[in-house]
C-alpha positions in Angstrom: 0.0 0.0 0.0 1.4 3.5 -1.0 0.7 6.2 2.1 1.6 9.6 2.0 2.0 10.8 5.3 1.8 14.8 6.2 3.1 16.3 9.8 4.5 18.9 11.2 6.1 17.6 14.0 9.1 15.2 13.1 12.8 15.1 14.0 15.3 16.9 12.2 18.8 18.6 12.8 17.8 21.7 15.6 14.8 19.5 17.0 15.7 15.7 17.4 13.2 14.9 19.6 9.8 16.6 18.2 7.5 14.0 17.2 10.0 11.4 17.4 6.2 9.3 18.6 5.3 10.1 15.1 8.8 8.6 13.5 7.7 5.5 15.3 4.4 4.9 13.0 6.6 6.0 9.8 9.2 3.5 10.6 6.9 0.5 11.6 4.3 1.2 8.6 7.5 1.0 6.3 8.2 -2.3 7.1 5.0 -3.3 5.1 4.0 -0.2 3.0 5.8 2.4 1.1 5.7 5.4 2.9 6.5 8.8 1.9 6.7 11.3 4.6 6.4 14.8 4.2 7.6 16.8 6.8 6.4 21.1 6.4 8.2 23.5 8.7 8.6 27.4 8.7 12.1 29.0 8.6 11.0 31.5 10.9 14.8 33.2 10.9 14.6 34.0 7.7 12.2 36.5 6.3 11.4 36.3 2.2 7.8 36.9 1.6 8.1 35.8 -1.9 10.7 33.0 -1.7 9.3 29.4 -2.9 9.4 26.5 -0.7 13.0 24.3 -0.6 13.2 20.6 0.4 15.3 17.9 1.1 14.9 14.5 0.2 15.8 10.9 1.9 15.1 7.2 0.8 15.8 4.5 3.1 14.4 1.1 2.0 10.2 1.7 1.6 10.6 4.8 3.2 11.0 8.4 1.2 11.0 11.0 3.7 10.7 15.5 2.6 11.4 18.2 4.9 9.8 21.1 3.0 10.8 24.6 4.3 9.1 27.9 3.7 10.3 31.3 4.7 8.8 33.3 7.0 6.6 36.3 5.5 4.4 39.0 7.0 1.9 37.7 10.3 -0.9 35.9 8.8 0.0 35.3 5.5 3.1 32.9 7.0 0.5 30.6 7.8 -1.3 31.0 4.1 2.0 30.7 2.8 3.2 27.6 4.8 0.0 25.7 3.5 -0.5 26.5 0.2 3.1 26.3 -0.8 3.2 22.7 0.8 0.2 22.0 -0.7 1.8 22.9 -4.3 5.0 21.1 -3.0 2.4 18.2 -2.6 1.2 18.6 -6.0 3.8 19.2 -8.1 6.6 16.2 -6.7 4.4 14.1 -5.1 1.0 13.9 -6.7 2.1 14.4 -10.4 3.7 10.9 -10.7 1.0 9.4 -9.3 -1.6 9.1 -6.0 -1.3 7.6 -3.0 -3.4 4.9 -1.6 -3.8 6.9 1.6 -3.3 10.1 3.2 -2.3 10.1 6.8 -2.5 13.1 8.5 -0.8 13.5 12.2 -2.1 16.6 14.5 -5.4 18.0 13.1 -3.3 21.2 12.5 -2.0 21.9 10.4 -1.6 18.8 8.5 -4.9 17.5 9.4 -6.4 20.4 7.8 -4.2 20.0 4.8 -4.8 16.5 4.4 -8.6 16.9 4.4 -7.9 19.4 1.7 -6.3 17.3 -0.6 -8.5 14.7 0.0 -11.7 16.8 -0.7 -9.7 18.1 -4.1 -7.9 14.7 -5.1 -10.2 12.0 -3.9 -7.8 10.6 -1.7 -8.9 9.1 1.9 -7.3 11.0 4.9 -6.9 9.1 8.0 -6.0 11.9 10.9 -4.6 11.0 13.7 -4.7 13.0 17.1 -2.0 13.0 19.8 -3.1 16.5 21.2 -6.1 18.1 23.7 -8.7 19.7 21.3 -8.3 22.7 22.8 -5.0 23.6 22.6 -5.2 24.1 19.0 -7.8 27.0 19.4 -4.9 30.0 19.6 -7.4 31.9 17.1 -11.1 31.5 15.4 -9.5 30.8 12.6 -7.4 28.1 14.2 -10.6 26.5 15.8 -12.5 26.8 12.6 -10.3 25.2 11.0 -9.5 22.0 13.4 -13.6 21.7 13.4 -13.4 21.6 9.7 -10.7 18.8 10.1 -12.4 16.7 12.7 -15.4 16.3 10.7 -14.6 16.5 7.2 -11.3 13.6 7.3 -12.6 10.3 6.3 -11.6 8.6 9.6 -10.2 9.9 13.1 -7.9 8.4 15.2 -7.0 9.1 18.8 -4.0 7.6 20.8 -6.0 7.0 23.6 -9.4 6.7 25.2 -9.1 9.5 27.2 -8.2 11.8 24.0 -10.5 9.9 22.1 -13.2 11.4 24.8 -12.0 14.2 24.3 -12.2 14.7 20.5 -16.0 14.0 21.0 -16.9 16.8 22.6 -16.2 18.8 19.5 -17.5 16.1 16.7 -20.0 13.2 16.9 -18.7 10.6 14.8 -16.8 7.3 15.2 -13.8 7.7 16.5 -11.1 5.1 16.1 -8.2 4.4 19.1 -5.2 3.2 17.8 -2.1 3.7 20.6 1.4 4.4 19.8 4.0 2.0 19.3 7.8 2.0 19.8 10.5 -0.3 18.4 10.8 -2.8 21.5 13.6 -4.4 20.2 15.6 -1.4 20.8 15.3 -1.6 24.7 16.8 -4.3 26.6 16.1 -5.7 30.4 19.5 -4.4 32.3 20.8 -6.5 35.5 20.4 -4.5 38.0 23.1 -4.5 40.7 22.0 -5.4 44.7 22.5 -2.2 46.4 20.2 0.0 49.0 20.0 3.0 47.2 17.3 2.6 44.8 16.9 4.5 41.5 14.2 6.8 40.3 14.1 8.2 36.8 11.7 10.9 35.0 12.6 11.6 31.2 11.0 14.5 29.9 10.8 18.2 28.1 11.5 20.8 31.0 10.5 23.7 29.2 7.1 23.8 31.4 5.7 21.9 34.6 3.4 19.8 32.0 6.0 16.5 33.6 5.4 17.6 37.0 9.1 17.7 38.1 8.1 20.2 40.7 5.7 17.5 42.0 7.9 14.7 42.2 10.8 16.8 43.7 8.4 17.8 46.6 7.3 14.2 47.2 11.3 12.9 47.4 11.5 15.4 49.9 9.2 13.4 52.2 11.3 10.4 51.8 13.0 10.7 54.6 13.8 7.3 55.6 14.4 6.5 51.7 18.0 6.2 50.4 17.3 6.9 46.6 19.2 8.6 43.8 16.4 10.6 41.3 17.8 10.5 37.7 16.2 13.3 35.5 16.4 13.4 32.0 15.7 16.1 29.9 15.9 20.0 29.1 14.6 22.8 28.6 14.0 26.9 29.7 13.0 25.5 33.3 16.5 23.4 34.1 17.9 26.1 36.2 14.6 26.9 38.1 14.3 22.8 39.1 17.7 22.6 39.8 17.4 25.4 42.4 14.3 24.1 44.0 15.6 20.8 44.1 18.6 22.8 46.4 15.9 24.5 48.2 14.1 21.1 49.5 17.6 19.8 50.4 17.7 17.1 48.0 20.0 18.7 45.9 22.6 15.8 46.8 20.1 13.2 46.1 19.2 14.7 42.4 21.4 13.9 39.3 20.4 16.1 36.3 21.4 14.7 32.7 20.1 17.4 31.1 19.3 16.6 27.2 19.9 12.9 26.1 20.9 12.1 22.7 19.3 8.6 21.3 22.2 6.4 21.5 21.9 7.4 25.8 18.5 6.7 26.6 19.4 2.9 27.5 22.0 4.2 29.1 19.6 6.4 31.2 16.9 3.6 31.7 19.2 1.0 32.6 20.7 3.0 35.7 17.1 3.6 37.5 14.8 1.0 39.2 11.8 2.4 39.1 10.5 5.3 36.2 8.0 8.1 37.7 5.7 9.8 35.4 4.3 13.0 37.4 2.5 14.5 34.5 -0.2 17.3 34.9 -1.8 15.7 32.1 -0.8 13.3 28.9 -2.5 12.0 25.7 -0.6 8.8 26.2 2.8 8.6 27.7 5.4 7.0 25.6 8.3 7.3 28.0 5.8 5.0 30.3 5.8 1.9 27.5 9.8 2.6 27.0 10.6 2.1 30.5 8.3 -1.1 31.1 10.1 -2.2 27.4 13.0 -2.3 29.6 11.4 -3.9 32.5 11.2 -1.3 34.8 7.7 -1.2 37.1 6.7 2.7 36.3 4.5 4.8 38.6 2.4 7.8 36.8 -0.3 10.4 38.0 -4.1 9.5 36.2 -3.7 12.6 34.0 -5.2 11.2 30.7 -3.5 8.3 28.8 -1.4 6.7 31.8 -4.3 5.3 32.8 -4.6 3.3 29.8 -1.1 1.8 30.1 -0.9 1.1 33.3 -1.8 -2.1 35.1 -1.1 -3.7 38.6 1.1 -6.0 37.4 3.2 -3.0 35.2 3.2 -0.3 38.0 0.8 2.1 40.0 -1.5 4.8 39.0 -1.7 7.9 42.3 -3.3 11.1 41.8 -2.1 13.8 39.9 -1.1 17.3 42.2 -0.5 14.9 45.1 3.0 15.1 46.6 1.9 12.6 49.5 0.4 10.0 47.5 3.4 10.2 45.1 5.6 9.6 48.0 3.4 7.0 49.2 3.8 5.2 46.1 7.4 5.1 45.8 7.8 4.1 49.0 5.3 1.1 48.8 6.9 0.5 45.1 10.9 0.6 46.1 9.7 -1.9 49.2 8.1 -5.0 47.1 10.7 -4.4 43.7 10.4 -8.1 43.7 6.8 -8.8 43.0 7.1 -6.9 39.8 8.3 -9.3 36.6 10.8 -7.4 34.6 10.1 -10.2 31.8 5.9 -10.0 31.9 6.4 -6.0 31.8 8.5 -6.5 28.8 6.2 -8.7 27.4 3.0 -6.8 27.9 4.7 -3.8 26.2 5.2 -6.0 23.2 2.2 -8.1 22.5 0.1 -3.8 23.0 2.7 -1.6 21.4 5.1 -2.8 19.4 5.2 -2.6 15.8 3.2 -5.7 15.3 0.1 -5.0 16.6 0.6 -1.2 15.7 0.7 -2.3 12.0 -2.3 -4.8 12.2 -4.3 -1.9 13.7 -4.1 0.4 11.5 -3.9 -1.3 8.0 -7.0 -2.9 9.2 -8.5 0.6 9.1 -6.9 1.7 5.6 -8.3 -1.6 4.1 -11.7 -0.5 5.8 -11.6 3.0 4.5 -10.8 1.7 0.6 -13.3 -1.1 0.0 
């Protein structure tokens, strides 16, 4: 099957780790299909009002991926300009030699509005899949009108989760299909832990807000008083400096080791030095860092902020309320006290049989073969 798949949120050169979730899909739905991935960005450094779009272009077995750029013009017609001259991009080196099976859009805006575009134009089914709140899309009308026009004009909608999928109904009333992420399992392995008292607590996230709830799970170390832990925290962003001073000001400075950003090629690294993975979040779609750690075998606490709840089970972890310092701290107590009735193995395993790339394929070509016969 031949998809073409539109985003706007994909890894490149200055930002390796947007929409790496998307990569996933793109990487698993190459192993059966021919994908061609086109990847729209502004160059907002660089102001030419009239300059036509640039792009680069990569093949790598069934997999043909564009980054298409366009300059940054005057407010307001930037965003005319960076759909319409992908759309044309679209047209002229994509859709001239020939249409795709299937259109799959990721994020209703803007390539879910785009996608429903060409689809209404070319006659080409547009699967959209969501991955963010409704509502954070409406920055403008126009923004809103235009993510309402998406949601109930694509042919099909998919949500990554229950909880978004309840979401997206509030603003359309049509069927609604949940397909969850997927990561490349094989890619994490079960470390050996070594028997020591000190046990090991990891977050991994973007620090450039409290959306992870750092501040949260610093305040509930603090409690652990009688605890001898180490709290490994991955990640980066404008709000480093401020966490790294609150973590001095609740005196467990000493008992905090900041990575900063990881690259790729250190995320084992990172996941095979903790014991147990904490997910504070103020509120999540899904939670791939959640399946990652449990693909390493690691039991995983996380706040009931949205998709978490989906994930995780009694045997994988334990689900506290989000905002809750106390019950956090509660929870890694009772967690870093009974490691050993958690199977490293079945953790593994369920992460497999739910998210890998197996069932993640099966899902959703079940629902292109739907949508073309």
């Amino acid at each position: 099957m031949n998809i073409l798949l539109l985003t706007h949120s994909y890894p490149d050169t200055n930002l390796k780790w947007r929409g790496t979730f998307i990569q996933e899909q793109v990487r698993a739905l190459g192993k059966e299909h021919s994908v061609i991935v086109v990847y729209f960005k502004v160059n907002y450094s660089h102001f030419s009002p009239f300059a036509k779009y640039s792009f680069t272009k990569t093949i790598n077995g069934n997999i043909t991926e564009f980054i298409v750029t366009i300059c940054k013009s005057f407010p307001v017609i930037t965003q005319l300009k960076y759909l319409s001259n992908t759309f044309r991009f679209i047209n002229n080196e994509i859709l001239k030699y020939g249409k795709p099976d299937i259109i799959h859009s990721h994020l209703a805006y803007p390539a879910g509005f785009l996608g429903t575009i060409i689809q209404k134009r070319k006659k080409i089914p547009n699967v959209l899949t969501e991955h963010t709140w409704i509502s954070k899309y409406f920055r403008s009308w126009v923004h809103k009108q235009c993510v309402l026009y998406t949601l109930k004009n694509a042919t099909a909608v998919v949500s990554v989760s229950n909880a978004l999928k309840d979401n997206i109904g509030n603003y359309c009333k049509r069927s609604i299909a949940v397909v969850p992420n997927v990561i490349d399992v094989d890619r994490f392995k079960i470390s050996e832990k070594t028997k020591k008292g000190t046990i090991n607590i990891g977050l991994l996230g973007g620090l450039g807000n409290y959306r992870k709830g750092l501040d949260i799970l610093l305040k509930a170390v603090s409690i652990l008083n009688d605890k001898d832990f180490l709290l490994h925290i991955g990640g980066d962003g404008q709000l480093l400096g401020h966490f790294k001073n609150m973590a001095k000001e609740l005196m467990v400075e000493d008992r905090c080791k900041f990575y900063g950003g990881l690259q790729s090629s250190e995320i084992l690294e990172f996941y095979s030095s903790i014991d147990l993975f904490v997910l504070a979040s103020r509120d999540e779609t899904f939670g791939v860092v959640t399946i990652e750690a449990m693909a390493c075998g690691i039991p995983v606490i996380a706040t009931k902020c949205g998709g978490p709840e989906e994930i995780i089970t009694s045997d994988t972890g334990i689900l506290v309320e989000k905002e809750d310092p106390e019950a956090l701290a509660r929870a890694i107590s009772f967690m870093s006290d009974n490691m050993s009735s958690y199977n490293s193995v079945q953790i593994r395993k369920y992460v497999y049989e739910k998210y890998g790339k197996a069932a993640f394929v099966e899902n959703i070509t079940k629902l292109y073969h739907h949508l073309l016969t």
